[in-house]
N, C-alpha and C positions, 0 to 999 in steps of 0.2 A: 571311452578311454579315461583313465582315475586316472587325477591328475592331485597332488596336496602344493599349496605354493604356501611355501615360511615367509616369513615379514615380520622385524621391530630387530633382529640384534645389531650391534653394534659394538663401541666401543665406552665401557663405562670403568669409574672407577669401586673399587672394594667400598661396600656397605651401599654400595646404588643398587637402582631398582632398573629393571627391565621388564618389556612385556611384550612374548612371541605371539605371534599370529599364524594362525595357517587356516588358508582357503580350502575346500575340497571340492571339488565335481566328477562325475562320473560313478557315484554311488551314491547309495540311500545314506545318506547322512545321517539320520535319526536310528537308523539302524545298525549301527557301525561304531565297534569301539575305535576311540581316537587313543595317539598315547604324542607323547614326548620323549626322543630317545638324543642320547649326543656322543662324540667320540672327542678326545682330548687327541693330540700328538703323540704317539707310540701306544696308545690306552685302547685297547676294544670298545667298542659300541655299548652302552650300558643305558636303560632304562632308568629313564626320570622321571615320568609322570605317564598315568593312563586315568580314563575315564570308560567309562564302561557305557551302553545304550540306556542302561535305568539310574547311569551320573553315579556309579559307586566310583572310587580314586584310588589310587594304591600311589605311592611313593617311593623313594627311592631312601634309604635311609639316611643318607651325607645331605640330602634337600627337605627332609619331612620340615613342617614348619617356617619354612623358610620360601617354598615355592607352593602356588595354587593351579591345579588347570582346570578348566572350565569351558563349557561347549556353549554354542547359541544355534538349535539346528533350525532355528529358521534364517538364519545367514549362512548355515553350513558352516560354522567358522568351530575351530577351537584354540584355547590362549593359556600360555603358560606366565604367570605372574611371576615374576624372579625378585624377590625382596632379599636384604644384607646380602648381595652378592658377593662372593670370593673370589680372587686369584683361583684358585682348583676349580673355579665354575667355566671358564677359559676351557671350550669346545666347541665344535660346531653341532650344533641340534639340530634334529631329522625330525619333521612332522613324522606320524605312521598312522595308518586307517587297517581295518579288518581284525584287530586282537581280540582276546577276550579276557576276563578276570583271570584265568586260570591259565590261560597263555596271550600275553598282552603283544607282543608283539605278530602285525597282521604282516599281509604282504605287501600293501602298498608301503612306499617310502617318498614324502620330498627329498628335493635337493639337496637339504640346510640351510640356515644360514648361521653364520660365524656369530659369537657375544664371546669379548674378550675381557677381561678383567684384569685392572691393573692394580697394583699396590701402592 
């Protein structure tokens, strides 16, 4: 059973830093694009960050430069760095396992967890 568990949002304020975590088990990890997706309150679910199995990254345009993700597969872990956070960064972020470059979003999903930003 793929299981992805989020860990680190919370609540910070505008121009802090945050850093998401999510565990995976139940897949080859090293095998497996990871991504970073989030949905805001009334907003569709929109892709933030992906990494690919050979560590290529795609971004999200409103985060390039501003956010890093990065895998460690021998913890299975991958992490989303949030630097100058925004008010508009205020959503809940959904680990994701299975995407690829050309279509990043796979079919596993975490939970979420919530990062709120305030001004």
């Amino acid at each position: 059973q793929v299981q992805l568990v989020e860990s680190g949002g919370g609540l910070v304020q505008a121009g802090g830093s945050l850093r998401l975590s999510c565990a995976g088990s139940g897949i080859i990890f090293s095998s497996t694009g990871m991504g970073w997706y989030r949905q805001a309150p009334g907003k569709q679910r929109e892709l933030v960050a992906f990494i690919s199995v050979g560590g290529f990254t795609l971004y999200a345009d409103s985060v390039k430069d501003r956010f890093t993700i990065f895998r460690n597969n021998a913890q299975k872990t991958v992490s989303l760095r949030m630097n100058s956070l925004k008010p508009e960064d205020t959503a809940i972020y959904y680990c994701n396992a299975g995407g690829t470059l050309r279509t990043p979003a796979g079919q596993y999903w975490g939970k979420g967890t919530l990062v709120t930003v305030s001004s």
